[in-house]
N, C-alpha and C positions, 0 to 999 in steps of 0.2 A: 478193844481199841482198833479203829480203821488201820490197814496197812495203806500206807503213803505212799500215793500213786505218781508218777511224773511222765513227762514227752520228753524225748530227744529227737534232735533236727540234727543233722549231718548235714551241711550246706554241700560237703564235696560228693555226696552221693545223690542227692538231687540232680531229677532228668528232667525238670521244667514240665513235667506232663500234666501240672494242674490236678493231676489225680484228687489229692487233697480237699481243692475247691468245689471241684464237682459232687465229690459225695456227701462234703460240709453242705449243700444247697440244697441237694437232693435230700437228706435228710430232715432236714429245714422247710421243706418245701416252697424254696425261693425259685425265681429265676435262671436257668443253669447258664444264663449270661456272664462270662467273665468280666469280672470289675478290676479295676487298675488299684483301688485303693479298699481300705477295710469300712464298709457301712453298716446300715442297718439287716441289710440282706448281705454281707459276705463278712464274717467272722473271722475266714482266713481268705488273703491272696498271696500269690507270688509276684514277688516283684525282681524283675531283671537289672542285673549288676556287674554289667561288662560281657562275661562268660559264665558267671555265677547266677542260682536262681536262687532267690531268701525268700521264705516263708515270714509272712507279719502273720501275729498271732497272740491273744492274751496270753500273758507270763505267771498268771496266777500266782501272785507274788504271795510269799509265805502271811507276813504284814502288808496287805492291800492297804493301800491309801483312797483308793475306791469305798471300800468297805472306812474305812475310818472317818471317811468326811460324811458317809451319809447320816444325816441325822433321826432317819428312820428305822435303821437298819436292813433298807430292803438289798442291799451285797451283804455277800458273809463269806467267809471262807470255811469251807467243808473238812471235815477232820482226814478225808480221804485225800485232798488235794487240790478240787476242782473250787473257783470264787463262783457263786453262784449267786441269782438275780431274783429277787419275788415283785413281781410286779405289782401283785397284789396290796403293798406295801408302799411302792413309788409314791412321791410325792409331783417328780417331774422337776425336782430340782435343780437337776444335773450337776450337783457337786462332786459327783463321781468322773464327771470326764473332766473339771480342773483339776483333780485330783491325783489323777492318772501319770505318772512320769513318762508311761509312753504311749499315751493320746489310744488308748483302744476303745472303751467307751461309746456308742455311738446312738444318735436320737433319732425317732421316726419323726422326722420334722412335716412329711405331708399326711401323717393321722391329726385325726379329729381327737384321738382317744390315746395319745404316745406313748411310747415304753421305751426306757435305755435299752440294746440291744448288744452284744458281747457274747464270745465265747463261751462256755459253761467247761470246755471240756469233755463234754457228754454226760454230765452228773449223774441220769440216770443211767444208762446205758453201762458206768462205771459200777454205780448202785448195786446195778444185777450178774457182773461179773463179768462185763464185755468191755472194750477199747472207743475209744472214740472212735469217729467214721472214717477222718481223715488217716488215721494210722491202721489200721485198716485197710485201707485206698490204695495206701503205697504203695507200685511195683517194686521199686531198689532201696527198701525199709529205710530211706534216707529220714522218716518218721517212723520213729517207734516209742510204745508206751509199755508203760508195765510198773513194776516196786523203783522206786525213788533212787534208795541206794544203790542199789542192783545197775541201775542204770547212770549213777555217776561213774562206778567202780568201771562199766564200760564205754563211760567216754572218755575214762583216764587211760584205760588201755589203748583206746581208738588212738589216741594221741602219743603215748610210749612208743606203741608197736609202727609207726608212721610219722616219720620226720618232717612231712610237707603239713600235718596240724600244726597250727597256732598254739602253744601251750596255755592253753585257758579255755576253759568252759565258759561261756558267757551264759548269766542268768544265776549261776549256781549262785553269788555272792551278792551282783550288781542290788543294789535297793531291800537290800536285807536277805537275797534268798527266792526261790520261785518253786514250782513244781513244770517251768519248762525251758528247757534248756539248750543252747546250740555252741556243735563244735564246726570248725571251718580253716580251709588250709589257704586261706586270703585274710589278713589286720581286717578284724571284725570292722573299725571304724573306717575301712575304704568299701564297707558294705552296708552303709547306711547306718550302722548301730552306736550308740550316741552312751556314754558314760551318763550312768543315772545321775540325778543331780544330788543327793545325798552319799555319793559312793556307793559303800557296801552296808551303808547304815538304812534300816524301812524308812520308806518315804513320811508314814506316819508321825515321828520325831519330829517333820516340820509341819504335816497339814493340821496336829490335833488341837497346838497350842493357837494356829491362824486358825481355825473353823469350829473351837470350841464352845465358842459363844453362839453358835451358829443357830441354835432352839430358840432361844433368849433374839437375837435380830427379826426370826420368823415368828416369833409371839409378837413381838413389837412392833412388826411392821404389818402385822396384822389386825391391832390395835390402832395404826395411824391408819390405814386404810377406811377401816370401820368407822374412825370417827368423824373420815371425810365424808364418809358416805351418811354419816346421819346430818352432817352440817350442809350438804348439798342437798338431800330430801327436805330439811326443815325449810331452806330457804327456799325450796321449790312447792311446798305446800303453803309455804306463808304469801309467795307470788301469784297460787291458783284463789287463794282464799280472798285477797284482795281485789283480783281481776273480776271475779262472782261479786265482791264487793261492790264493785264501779258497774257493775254489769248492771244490779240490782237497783242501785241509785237512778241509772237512766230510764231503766223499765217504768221507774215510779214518777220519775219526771214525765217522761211521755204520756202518760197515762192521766195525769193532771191536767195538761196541754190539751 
């Protein structure tokens, strides 16, 4: 059985150097252009918060709501920890970024040929017994990866041994659970981070019973499509065949003439 990989974020050890970003991109082979928000090319950004910098970033939720609304299965979550993407698989449905409690998801809206685009975590990079890039990257390990537990056990100490932390992990619980996690010595919620809408319950409890139906809507709606599309040829072949019609009729009148 995989050992259970996680991230932790230290918001009060973060030195805003973007470190992070730039080896997410570099690795990626995006643009080493800092982006304000999370796209198709940035997986992760910092975003600035008074005196604080916060890391957005997918939370790998233990129960993805991502993964539960797709109805193809192309998200999944990895037994290692990491929610991972097959493109292969995409439909282009994008039910994964409604899905999403905190919007990461993201579409190549100027390809011809689109793919959801998201965080992985470094799935493979994990696979073969290395870190993601961004933790990694980090000069003042304000990101750090490694065993799950191991790494709760020391954001509870971060927090003991340090009276200016917040008492709470955010992420451990929010939406069932994650594999990435941040502690901070500023109320999470005067730093943007937004109480998941199920609590500490997986967001799936409410997308599976809304999007169950969801195979059943795209069979159906692909059967009313179809059928328009045969009642629009029929009446456009019955409009060509008549017009050949009248066409034929004149030929024969002139011709008499």
């Amino acid at each position: 059985m995989a050992t259970r990989k996680a991230m932790l974020i230290d918001i009060k050890r973060c030195i805003g150097c973007m470190g992070c970003e730039t080896a997410c991109k570099q690795l990626h082979g995006f643009s080493p252009d800092p982006e304000p928000t999370l796209s198709d090319t940035a997986f992760t950004v910092i975003e600035t918060r008074g005196d604080k910098f916060v890391r957005k970033v997918c939370m790998h939720c233990d129960d993805p709501a991502c993964a539960s609304a797709c109805p193809v299965g192309a998200i999944s979550k990895s037994p290692a920890g990491p929610v991972v993407y097959d493109a292969d698989k995409c439909i282009g449905c994008r039910y994964c970024m409604l899905a999403c409690p905190y919007s990461v998801p993201r579409y190549q809206w100027a390809k011809l040929a689109p793919f959801v685009k998201k965080c992985d975590l470094c799935a493979e990079r994990v696979k073969l017994g290395g870190q993601p890039a961004c933790t990694e990257a980090c000069p003042a390990q304000a990101s750090v990866f490694g065993n799950r537990d191991e790494l709760i056990a020391e954001a509870w100490q971060r927090i003991r041994s340090d009276s200016s932390y917040v008492p709470h992990i955010y992420g451990l619980e929010e939406a069932g659970g994650g594999s990435v996690f941040f502690v901070s010595d500023v109320p999470f919620e005067k730093l943007g981070f937004k109480a998941a809408p199920t609590g500490n319950r997986p967001v799936p409890s409410l997308t599976t019973a809304a999007l169950g139906d969801s195979p059943k809507v795209v069979i159906m709606g692909g059967s009313i499509l179809s059928a328009l599309y045969w009642v629009t040829q029929r009446r456009r072949e019955v409009a060509l065949a008549e017009a050949a019609e009248q066409s034929s009729g004149r030929n024969t009148k002139d011709r008499r003439s």
